[in-house]
N, CA and C atoms as an extended XYZ file, in Angstrom:
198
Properties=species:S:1:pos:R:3:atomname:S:1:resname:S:1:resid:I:1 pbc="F F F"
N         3.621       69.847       29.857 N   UNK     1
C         4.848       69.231       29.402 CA  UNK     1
C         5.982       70.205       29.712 C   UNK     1
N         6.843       69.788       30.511 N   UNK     2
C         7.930       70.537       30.402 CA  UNK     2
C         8.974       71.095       29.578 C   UNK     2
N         9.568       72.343       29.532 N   UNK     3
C        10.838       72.377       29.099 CA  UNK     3
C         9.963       74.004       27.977 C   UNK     3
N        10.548       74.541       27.017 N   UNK     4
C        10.727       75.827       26.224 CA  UNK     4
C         9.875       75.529       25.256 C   UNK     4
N         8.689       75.992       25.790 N   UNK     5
C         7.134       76.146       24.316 CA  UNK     5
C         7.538       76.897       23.343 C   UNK     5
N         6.771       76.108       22.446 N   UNK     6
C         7.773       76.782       21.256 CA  UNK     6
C         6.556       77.893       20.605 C   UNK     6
N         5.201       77.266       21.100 N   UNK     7
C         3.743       77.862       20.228 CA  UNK     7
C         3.213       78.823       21.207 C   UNK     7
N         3.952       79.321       22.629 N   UNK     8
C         3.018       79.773       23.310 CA  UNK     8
C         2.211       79.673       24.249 C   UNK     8
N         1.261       80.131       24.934 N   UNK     9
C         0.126       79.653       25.744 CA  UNK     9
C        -0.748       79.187       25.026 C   UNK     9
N        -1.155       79.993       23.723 N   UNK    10
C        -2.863       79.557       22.997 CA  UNK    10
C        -2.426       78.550       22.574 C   UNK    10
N        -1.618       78.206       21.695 N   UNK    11
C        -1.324       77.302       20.647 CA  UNK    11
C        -1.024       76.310       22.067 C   UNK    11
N        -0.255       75.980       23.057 N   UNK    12
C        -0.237       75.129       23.825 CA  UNK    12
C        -1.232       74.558       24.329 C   UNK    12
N        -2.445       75.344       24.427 N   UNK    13
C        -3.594       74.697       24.996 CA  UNK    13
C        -4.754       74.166       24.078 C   UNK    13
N        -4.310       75.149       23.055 N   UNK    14
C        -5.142       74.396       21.769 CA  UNK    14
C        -4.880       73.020       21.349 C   UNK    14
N        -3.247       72.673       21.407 N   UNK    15
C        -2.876       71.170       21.537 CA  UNK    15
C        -3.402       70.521       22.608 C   UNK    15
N        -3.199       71.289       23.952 N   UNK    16
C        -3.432       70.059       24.797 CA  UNK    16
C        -5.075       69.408       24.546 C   UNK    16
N        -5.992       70.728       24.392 N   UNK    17
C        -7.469       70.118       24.526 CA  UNK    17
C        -7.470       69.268       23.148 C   UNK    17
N        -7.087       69.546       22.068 N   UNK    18
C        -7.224       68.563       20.382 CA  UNK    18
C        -6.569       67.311       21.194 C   UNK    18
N        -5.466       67.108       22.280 N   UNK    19
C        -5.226       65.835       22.960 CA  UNK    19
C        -6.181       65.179       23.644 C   UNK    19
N        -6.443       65.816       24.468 N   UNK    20
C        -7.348       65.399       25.455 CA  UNK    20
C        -8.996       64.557       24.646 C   UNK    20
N        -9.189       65.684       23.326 N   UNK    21
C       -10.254       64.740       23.088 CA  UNK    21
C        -9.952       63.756       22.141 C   UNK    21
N        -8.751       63.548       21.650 N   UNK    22
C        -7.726       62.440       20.867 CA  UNK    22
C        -7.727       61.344       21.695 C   UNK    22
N        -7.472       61.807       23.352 N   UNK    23
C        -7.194       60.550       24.200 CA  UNK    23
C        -8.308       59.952       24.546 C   UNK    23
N        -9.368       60.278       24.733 N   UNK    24
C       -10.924       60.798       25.070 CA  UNK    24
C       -11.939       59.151       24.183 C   UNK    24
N       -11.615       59.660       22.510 N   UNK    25
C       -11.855       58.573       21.544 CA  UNK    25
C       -10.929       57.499       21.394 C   UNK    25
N        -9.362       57.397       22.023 N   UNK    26
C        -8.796       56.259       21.825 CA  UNK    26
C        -9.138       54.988       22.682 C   UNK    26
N        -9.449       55.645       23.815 N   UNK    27
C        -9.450       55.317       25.291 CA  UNK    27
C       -10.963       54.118       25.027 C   UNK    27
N       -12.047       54.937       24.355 N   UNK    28
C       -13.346       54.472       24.138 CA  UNK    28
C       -12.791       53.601       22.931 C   UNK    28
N       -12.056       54.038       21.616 N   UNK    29
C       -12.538       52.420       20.585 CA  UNK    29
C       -11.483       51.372       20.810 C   UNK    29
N       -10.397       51.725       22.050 N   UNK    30
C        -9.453       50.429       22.599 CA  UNK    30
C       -10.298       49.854       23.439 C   UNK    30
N       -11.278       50.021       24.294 N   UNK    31
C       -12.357       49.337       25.331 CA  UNK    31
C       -11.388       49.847       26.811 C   UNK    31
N       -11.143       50.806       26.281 N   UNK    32
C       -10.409       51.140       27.840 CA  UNK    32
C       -11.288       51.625       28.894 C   UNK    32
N       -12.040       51.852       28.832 N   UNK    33
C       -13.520       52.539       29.678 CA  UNK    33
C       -13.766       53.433       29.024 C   UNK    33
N       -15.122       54.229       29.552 N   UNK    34
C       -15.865       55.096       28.973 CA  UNK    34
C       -15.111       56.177       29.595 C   UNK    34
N       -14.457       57.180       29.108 N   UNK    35
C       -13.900       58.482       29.450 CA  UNK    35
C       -15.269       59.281       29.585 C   UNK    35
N       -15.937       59.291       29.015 N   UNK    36
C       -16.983       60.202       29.264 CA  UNK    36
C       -18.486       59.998       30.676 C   UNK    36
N       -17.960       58.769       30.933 N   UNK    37
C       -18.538       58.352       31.800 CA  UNK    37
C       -18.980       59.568       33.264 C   UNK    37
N       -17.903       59.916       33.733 N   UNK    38
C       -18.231       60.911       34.577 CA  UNK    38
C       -16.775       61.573       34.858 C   UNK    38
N       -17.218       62.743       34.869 N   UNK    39
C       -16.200       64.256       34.870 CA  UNK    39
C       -14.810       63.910       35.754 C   UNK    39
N       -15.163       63.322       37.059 N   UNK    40
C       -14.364       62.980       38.270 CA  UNK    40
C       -14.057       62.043       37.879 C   UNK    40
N       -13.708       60.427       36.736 N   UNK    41
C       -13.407       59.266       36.432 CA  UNK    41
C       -11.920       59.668       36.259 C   UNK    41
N       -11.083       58.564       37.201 N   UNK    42
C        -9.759       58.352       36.875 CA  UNK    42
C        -9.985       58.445       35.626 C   UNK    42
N       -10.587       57.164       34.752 N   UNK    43
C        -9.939       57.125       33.091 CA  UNK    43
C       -10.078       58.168       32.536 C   UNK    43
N       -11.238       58.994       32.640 N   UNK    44
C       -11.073       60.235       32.443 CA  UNK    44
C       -10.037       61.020       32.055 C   UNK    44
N        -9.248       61.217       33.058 N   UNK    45
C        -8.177       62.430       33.319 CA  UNK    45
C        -6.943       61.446       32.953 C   UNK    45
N        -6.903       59.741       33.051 N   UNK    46
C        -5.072       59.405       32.630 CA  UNK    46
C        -5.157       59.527       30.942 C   UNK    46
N        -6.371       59.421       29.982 N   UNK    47
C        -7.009       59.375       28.821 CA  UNK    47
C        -6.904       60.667       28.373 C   UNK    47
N        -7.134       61.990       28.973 N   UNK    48
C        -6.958       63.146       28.492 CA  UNK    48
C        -5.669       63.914       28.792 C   UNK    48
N        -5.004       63.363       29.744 N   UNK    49
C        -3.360       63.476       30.274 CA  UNK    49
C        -2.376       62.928       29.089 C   UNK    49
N        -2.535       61.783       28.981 N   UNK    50
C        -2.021       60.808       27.926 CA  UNK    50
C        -1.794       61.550       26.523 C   UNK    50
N        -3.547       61.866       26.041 N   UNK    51
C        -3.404       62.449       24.729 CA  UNK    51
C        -3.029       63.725       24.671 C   UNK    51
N        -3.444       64.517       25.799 N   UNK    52
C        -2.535       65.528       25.259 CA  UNK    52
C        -1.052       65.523       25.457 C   UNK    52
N        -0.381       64.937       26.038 N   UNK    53
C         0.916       64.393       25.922 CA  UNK    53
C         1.225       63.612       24.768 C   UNK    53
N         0.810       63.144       24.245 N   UNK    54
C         1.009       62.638       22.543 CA  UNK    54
C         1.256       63.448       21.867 C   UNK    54
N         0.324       64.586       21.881 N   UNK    55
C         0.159       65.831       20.917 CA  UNK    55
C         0.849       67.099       20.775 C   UNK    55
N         1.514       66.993       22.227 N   UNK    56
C         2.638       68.325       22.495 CA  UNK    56
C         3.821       67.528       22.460 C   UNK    56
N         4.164       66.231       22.504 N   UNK    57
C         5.342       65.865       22.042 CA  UNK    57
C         5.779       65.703       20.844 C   UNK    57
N         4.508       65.175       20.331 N   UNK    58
C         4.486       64.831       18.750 CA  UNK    58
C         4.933       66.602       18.102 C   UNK    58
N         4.267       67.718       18.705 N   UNK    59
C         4.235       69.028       18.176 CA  UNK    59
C         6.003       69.744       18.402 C   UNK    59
N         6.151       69.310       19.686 N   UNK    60
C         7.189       69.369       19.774 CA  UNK    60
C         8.535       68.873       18.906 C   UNK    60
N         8.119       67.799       19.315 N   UNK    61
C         9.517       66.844       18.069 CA  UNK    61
C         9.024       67.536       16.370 C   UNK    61
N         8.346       68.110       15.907 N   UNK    62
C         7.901       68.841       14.490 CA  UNK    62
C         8.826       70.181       14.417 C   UNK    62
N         8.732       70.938       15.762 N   UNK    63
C         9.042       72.068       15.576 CA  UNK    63
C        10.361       72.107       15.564 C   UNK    63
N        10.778       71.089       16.396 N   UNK    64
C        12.616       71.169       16.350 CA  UNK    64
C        13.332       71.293       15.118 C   UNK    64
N        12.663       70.142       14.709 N   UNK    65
C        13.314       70.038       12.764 CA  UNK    65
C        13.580       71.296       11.945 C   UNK    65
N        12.218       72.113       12.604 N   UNK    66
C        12.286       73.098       11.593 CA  UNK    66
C        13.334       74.504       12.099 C   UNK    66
């Protein structure tokens, strides 16, 4: 995600992967395909792209406030 981290490298990647497997289970109980299906699966990677983009924006828009 672009633009001035506010948490860092660790804390940035600690969000992105808590996304990725956020996007991982949404992806599976919406019937979007099996993300886990195989490593190389498009849904895969737009499912773990997605959520962790939820999660560093969502983290983002938190930290501003404060």
């Amino acid at each position: 995600m672009p633009g001035e981290g506010r948490g860092g490298f660790f804390m940035t990647l600690l969000l992105g992967v808590a996304g990725a497997v956020l996007g991982g289970f949404l992806a599976t109980a919406l019937g979007l395909g099996d993300p886990i299906d195989e490593f190389f699966d498009l849904s895969t990677w737009v499912a773990a792209v997605a959520g962790s983009l939820v999660i560093l924006f969502g983290w983002n828009a938190i930290r501003e406030r404060t």
